[in-house]
TIDOMAR-604818 format. One record per residue: x, y, z of N, C-alpha, C in turn. Coordinates in steps of 0.001 Angstrom, whole numbers, padded with zeros to 6 digits, always signed. Each point is the difference from the previous one (the first is absolute). Example, Ala and Ser with C-alpha at 12.3 -4.5 7.8 and 13.67 -1.06 7.14 Angstrom:
<pts>
+013190-005690+007800-000890+001190+000000+000900+001200+000000;-000350+001050-000720+000820+001190+000060-000770+001090+000730;
</pts>
This chain:
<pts>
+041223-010687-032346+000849+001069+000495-000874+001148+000431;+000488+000680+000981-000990+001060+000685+000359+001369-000891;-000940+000536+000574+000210+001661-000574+001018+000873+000437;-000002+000431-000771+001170+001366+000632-000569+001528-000160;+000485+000911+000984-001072+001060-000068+001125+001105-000378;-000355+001239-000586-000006+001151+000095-000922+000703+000618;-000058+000557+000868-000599+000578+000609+000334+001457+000550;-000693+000823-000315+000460+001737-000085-000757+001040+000544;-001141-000863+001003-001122+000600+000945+000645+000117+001202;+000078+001273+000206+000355+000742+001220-001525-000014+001064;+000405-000056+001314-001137+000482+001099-000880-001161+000456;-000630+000068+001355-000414-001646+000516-001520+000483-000332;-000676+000853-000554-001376+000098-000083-000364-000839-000714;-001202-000403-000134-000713-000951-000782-001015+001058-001471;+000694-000378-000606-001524+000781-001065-000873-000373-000250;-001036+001212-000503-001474-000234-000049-000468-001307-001250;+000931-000029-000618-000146-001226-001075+001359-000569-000778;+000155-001315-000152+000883-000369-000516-000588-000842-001542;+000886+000515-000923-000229-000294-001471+000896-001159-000319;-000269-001627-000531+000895-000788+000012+000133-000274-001633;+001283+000106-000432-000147-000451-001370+001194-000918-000378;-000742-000992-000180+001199-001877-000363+000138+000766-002063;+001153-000188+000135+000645+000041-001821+000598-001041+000110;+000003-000692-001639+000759-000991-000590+000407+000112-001130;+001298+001152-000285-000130-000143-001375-000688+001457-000576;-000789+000812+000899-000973+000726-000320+000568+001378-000771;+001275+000357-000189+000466+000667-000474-000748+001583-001034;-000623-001283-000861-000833+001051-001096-001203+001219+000578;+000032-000635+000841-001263+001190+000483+000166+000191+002253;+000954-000475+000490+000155+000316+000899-000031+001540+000351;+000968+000601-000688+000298+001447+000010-001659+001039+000378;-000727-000881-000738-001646+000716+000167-001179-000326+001146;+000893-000922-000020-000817-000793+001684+000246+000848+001221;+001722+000035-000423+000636+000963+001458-000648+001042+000099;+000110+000908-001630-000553+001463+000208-001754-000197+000773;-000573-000628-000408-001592+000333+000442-000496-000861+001568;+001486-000536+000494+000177-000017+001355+000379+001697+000984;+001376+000527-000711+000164+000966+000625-001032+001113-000687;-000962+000230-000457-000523+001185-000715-001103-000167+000968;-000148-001322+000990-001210+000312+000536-000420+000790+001306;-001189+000702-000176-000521+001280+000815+000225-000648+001756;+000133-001139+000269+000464-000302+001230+001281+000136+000070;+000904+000737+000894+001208-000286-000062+000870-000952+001369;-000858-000264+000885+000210-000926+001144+000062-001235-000107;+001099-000920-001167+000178-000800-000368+001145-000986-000167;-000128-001158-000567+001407-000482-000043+000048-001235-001350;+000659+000502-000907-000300-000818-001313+001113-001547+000154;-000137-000716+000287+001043-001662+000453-000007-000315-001408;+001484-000208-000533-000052-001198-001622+000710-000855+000440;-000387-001222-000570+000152-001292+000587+000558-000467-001912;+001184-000088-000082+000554-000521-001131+000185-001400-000289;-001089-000737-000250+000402-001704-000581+001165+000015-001169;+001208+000562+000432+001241-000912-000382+000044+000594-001704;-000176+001151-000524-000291+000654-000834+001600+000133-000832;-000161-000372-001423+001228+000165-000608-000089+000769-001004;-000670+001226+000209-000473+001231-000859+000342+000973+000454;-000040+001112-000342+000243+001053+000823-000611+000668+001426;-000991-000881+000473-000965-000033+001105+000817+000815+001342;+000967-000596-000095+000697+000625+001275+000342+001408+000323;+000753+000039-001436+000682+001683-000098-001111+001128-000239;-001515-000697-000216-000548+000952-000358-000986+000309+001332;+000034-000778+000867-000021+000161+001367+000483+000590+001178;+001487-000254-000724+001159+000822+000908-000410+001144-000373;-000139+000415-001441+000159+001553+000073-001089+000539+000188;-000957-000811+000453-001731+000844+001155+000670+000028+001177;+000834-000910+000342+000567-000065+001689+000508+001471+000174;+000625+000487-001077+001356+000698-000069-001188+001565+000221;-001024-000296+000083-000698+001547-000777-001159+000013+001177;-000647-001052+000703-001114-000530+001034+000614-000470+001080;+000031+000204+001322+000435-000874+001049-001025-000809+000475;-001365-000196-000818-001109-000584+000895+000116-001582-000754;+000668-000089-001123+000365-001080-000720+000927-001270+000459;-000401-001044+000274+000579-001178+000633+000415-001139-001012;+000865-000633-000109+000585-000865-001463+000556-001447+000891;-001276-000840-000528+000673-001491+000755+000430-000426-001199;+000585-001276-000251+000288-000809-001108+000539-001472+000392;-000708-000692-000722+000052-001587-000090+001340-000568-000581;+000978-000328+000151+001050-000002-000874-000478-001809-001118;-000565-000409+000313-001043-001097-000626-001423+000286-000202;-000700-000798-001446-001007+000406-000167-000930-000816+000718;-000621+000115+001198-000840-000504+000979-001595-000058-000417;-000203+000591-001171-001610-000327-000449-000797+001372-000168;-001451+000263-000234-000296+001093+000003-000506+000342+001723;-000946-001034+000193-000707-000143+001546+001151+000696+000830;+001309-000706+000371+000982+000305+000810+000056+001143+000304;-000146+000672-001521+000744+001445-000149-000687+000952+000533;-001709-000606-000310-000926+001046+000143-000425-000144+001765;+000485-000882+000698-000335+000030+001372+001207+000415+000795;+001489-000074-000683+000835+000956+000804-000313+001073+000049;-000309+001174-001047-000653+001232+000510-000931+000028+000824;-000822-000340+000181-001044-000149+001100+000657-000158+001334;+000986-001077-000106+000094-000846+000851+001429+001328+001018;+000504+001056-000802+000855+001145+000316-000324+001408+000275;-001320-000125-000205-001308+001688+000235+000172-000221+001704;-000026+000882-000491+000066+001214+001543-001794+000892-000015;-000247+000421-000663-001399+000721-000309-001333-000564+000916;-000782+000850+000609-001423-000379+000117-000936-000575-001247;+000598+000645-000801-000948-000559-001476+001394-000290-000961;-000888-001436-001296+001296-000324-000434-000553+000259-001244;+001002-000175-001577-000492+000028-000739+000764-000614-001022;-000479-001304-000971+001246-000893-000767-000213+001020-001294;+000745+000333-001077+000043+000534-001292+000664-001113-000574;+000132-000478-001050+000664-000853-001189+001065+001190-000798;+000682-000035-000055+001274+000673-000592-000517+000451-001755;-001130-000768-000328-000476+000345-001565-001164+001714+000453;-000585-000520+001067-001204+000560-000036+000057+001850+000606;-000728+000867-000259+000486+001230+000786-001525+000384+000706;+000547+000796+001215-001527+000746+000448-000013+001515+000073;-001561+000523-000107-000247+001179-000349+000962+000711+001608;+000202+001213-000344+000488+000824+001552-001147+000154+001039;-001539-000312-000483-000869+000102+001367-000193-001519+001030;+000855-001060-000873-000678-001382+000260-000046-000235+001600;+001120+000043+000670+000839-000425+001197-001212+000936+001204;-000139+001231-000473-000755+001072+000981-001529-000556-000166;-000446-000014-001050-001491-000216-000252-000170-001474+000986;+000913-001472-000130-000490-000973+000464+000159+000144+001261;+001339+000767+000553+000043+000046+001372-001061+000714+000955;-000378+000872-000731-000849+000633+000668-001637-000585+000032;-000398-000770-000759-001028-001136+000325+000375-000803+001558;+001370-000709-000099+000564-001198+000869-000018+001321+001348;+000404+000737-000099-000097+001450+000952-001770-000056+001113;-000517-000129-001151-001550+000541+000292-000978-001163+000463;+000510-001249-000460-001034-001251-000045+001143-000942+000708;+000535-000307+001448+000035-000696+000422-000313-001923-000594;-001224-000080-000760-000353-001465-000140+000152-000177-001513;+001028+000334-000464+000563+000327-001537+001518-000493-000014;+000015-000945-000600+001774-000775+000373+000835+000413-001346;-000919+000193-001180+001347+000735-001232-001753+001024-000631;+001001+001271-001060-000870+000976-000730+001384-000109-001024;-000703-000278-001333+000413+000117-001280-000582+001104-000921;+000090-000038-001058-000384+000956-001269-000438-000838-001109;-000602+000563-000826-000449-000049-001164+001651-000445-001106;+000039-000747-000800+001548-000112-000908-000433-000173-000766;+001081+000808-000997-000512-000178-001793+001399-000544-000185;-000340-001230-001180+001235-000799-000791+000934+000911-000758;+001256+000166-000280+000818+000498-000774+001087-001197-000552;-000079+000362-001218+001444-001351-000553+001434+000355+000526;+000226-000853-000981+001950+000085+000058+000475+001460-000169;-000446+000575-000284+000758+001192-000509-000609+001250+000375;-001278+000034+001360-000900+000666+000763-000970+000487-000485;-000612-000286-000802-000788+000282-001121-001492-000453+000763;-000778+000810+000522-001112-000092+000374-001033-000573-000481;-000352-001030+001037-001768-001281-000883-000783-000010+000553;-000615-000921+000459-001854+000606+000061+000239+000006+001497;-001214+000096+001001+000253+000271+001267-000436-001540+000242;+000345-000634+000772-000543-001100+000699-000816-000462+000742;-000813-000706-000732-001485-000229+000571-000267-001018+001043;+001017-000912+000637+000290-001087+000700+000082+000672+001551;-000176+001360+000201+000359+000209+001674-001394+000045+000787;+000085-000821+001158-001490+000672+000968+000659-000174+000827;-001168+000834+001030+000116+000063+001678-000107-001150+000611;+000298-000527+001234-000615-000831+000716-000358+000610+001343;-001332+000321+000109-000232+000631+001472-000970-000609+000435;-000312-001328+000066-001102-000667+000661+000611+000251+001288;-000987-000340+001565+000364+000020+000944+000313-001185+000326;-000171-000934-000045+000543-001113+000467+001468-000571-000331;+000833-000741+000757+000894-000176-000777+000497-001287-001048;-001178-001303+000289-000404-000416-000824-000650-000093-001395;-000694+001104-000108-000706+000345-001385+001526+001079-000786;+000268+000764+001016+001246+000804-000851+001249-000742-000540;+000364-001632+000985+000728-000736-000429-000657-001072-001404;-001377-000226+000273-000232-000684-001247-000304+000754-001271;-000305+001405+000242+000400+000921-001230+001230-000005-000612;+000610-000026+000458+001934+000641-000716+000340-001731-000244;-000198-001004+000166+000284-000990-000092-000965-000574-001352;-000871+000616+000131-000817-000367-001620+000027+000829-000657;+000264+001093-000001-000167+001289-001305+001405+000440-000253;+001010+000071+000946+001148+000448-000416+000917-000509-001014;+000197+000643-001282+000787-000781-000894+000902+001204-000309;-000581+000961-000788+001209+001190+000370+000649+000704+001084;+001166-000457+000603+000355+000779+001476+000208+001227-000514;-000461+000963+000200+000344+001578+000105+000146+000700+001904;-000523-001247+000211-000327+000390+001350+001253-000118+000713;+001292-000900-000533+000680-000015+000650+001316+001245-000526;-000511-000081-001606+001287+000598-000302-000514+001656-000471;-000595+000650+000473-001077+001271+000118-000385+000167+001738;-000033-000466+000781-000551+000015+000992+001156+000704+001550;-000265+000365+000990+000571-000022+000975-000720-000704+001121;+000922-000599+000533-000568-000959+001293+000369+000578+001273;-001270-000327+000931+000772+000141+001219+001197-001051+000452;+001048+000560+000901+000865-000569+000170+000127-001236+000944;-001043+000304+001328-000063-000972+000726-000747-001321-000052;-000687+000308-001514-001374-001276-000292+001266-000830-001022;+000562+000552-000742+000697-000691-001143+001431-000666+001193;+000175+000457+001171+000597-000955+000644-000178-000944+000086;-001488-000021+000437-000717-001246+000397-000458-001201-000740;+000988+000457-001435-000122-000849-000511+001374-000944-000618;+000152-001032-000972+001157-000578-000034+000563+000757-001090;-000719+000765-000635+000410+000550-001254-000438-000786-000994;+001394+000172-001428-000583-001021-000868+000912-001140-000259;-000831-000841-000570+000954-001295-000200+000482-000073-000640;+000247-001217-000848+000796+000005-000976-000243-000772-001161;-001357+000197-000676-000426-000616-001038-000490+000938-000884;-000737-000469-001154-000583+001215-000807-001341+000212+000844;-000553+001520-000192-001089+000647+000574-000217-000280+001522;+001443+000061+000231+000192+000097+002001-001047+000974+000771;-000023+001212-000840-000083+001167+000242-002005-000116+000091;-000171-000559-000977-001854-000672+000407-000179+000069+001630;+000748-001078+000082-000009-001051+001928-000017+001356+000628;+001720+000823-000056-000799+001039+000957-000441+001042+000178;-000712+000175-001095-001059+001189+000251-001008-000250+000737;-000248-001356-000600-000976-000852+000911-000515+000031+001245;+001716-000373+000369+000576+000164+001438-000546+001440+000666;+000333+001011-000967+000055+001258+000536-001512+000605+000408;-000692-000384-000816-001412+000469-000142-000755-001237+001335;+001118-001099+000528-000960-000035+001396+000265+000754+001214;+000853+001005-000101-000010+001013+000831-000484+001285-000021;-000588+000219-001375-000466+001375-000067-000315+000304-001594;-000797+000791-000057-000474+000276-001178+000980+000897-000841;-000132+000081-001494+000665+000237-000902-000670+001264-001198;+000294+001334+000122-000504+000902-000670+000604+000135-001213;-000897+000314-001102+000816+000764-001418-000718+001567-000014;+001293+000453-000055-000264+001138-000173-000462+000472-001302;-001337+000946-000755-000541-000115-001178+001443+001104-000853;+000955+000319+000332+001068+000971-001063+000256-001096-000448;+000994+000279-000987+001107-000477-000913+001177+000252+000417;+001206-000593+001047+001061+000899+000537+001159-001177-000342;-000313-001335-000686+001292-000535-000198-000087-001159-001583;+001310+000130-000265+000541-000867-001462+000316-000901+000646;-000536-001552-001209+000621-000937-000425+000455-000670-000971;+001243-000518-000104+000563-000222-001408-000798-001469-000041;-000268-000314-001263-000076-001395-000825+000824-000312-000569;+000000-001110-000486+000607-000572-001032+000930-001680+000943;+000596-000817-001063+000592-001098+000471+001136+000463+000960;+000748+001066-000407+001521+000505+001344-000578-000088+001059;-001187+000828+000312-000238+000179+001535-001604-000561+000294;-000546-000617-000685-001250-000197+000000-000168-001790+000334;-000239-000393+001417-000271-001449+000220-000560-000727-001064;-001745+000756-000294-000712-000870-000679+000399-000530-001701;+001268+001479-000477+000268+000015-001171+001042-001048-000156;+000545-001068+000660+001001-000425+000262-000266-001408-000482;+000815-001308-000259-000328-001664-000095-000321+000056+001194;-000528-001274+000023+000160-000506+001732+001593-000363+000511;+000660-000598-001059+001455-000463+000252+000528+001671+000541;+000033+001270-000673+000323+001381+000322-000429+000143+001306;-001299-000436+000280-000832+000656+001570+001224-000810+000755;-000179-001422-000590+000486-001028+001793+001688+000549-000013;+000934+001037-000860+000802-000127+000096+000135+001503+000617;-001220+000931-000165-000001+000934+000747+000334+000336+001396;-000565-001548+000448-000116-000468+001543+000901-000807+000387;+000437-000836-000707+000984-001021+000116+001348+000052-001155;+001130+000797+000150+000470+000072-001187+000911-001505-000415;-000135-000799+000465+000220-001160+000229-001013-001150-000503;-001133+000184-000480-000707-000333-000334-000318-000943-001414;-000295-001116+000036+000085-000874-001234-000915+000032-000761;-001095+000131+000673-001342-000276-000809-001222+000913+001109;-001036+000471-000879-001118+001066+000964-000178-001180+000949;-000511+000654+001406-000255-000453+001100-001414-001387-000096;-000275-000514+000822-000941-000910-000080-001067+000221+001047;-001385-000033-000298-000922+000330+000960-000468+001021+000569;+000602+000673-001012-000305+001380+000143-000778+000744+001241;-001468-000652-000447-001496+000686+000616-000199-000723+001418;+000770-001388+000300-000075-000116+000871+001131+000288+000961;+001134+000403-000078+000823+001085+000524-000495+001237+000728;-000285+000791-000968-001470+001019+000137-000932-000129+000573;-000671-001440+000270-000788-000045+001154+000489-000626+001323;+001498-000256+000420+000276-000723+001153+000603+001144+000467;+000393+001334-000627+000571+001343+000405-001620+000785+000387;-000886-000151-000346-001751+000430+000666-000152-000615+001209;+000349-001224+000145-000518-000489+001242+000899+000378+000707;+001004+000233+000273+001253+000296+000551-000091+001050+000678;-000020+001328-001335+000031+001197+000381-002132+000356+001128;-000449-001391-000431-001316+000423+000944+000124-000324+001598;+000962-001114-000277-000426-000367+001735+001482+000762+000864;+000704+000451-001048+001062+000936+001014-000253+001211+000170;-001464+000573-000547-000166+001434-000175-000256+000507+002051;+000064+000697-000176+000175+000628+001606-001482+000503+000430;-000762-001042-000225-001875+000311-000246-000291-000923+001295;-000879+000568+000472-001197-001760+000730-000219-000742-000124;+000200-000922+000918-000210-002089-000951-000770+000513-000764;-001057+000257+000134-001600-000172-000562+000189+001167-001304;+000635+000478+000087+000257+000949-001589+000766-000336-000945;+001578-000907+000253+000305-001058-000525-000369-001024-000776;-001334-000367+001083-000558-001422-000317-000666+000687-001125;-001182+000974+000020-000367+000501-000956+000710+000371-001479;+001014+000485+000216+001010+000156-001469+000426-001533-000251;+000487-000976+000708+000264-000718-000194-001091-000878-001022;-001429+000114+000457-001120-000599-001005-000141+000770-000820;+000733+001024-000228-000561+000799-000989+001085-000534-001281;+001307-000058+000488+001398-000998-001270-000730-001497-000012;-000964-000500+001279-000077-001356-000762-001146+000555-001199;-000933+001138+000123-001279+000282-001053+000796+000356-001176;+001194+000294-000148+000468+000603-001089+000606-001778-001211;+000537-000709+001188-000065-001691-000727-000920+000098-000983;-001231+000006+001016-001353-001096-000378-000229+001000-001412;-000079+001294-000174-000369+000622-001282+000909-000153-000927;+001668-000443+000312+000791-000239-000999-000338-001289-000578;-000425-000797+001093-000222-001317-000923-001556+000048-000744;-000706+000880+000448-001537-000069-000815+000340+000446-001782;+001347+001129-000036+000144+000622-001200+000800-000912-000528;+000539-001199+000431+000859-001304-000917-001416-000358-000028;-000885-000548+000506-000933-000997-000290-001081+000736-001429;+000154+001038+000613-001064+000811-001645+000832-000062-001196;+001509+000516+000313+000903-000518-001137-000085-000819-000542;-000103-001072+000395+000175-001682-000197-001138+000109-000743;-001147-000055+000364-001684+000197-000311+000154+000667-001372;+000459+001279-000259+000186+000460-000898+000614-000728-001199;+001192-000421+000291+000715-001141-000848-000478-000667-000578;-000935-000862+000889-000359-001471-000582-001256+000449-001280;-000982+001009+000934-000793+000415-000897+000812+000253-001536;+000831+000982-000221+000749+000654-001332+000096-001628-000454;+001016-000804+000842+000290-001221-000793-001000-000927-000491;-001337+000080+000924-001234-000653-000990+000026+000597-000984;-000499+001300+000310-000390+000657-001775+000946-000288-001111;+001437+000666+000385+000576-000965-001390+000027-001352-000295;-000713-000582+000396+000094-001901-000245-001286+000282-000687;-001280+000892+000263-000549-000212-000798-000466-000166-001212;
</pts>
């Protein structure tokens, strides 16, 4: 079943950035997401909620930002269509030169939106600028800062694609970050498995390099409610699939047929293609060298205890 909109944006201009935030359920801490959307020092904006089919108070507490903000837009799923779905209808409804996804748990500082834009402003060959994020729990309670974020600014777009494709395990980049709008076109978005969101950064970083900004300007919640990694696998595949019987199969090679994909559709030069393209088959050959040392490792441990 399709969406249905509220929609309460007056005027045909386009704003300087659009803020997309998919809720499911998100109730407990929505209210704080909204505020540190509207508190921010940009005000040329447009905040889109995209409601996966929410049987909490998600709605009404939306309406009554509608009721108080006209820059506030309210889609809703009247079925629960997955998380992926949710998080590429906002995208997929920005109006903005620059976009920006938030998670309904997570909040950002009031400089975030100005500080990244104004990088993407200045550097033309820069496709998203993020921040620095420190963890907070269930109950916003501030934790250590997170040591998992880097840049990717090689020049090539092969080496920047085989960076984010081997080092990226914490996305902050996607859910901290603002993108330009016309590169994240160019791409399919995300899919619909666990760690979709890997593939396209991937994607993203073969069009342009990727800054962190050294502040601290945005929260993320942990824990199993809103936290992928904290989750079963049966929880993840049902994140994505609420229909789902059992976690997905093949995970890593999913993950790598969405690399080759997102390489040879990237909007690059045969010959820069071809290059990223050897660069996902170099990323194989080292996955299978670290099974083969594994293995190596194994057998060794299993001599020694026989001895």
């Amino acid at each position: 079943m399709g969406a249905t909109s509220d929609n309460v944006v007056s005027g045909a201009s386009e704003p300087l950035v659009s803020v997309g935030l998919p809720v499911r359920n998100g109730a407990r801490h929505l209210a704080q997401a909204i505020d540190s959307v509207l508190a921010q020092s940009v005000d040329d904006l447009e905040l889109i909620v995209s409601d996966n089919a929410s049987t909490d108070a998600t709605p009404d507490i939306v309406r009554h930002y509608m009721q108080r903000d006209s820059r506030i837009r309210y889609l809703r799923f009247e079925v629960n269509r997955g998380a992926s779905a949710n998080w590429n209808a906002v995208a997929q409804q920005a109006r903005g030169r620059y976009f920006k996804w938030l998670a309904a748990s997570d909040e950002m500082a009031p400089a975030l939106l100005a500080r990244c834009i104004g990088v993407l402003q200045a550097r033309p060959d820069v496709v998203l600028v993020f921040a620095r994020t420190r963890w907070m729990d269930a109950d916003g309670q501030s934790l250590e800062l997170c040591d998992k974020d880097f840049a990717v600014i090689a020049d090539t777009p092969a080496e920047r694609f085989a960076q984010q494709a081997r080092d990226l395990s914490i996305n902050n980049q996607i859910n901290a970050g603002v993108i330009r709008m016309h590169a994240l076109r160019r791409t399919r978005l995300l899919a619909n498995y666990p760690s979709d969101d890997l593939v396209l950064m991937a994607e993203l970083a073969l069009q342009g390099k990727i800054v962190l900004l050294p502040q601290e300007l945005f929260r993320r919640r942990t824990g199993a409610e809103v936290s992928t990694p904290d989750r079963t696998p049966l929880q993840s595949a049902r994140h994505y699939n609420p229909r789902a019987k059992r976690p997905p199969r093949l995970l890593s090679w999913r993950r790598q047929a969405g690399r080759y994909a997102a390489c040879w559709r990237s909007p690059l030069p045969l010959h820069e293609r071809l290059r990223a393209l050897l660069a996902a088959s170099g990323l194989v050959y080292e996955a299978w060298q670290r099974r083969q040392r594994r293995a190596r490792d194994w057998l060794v441990q299993l001599g020694r205890s026989k001895a």
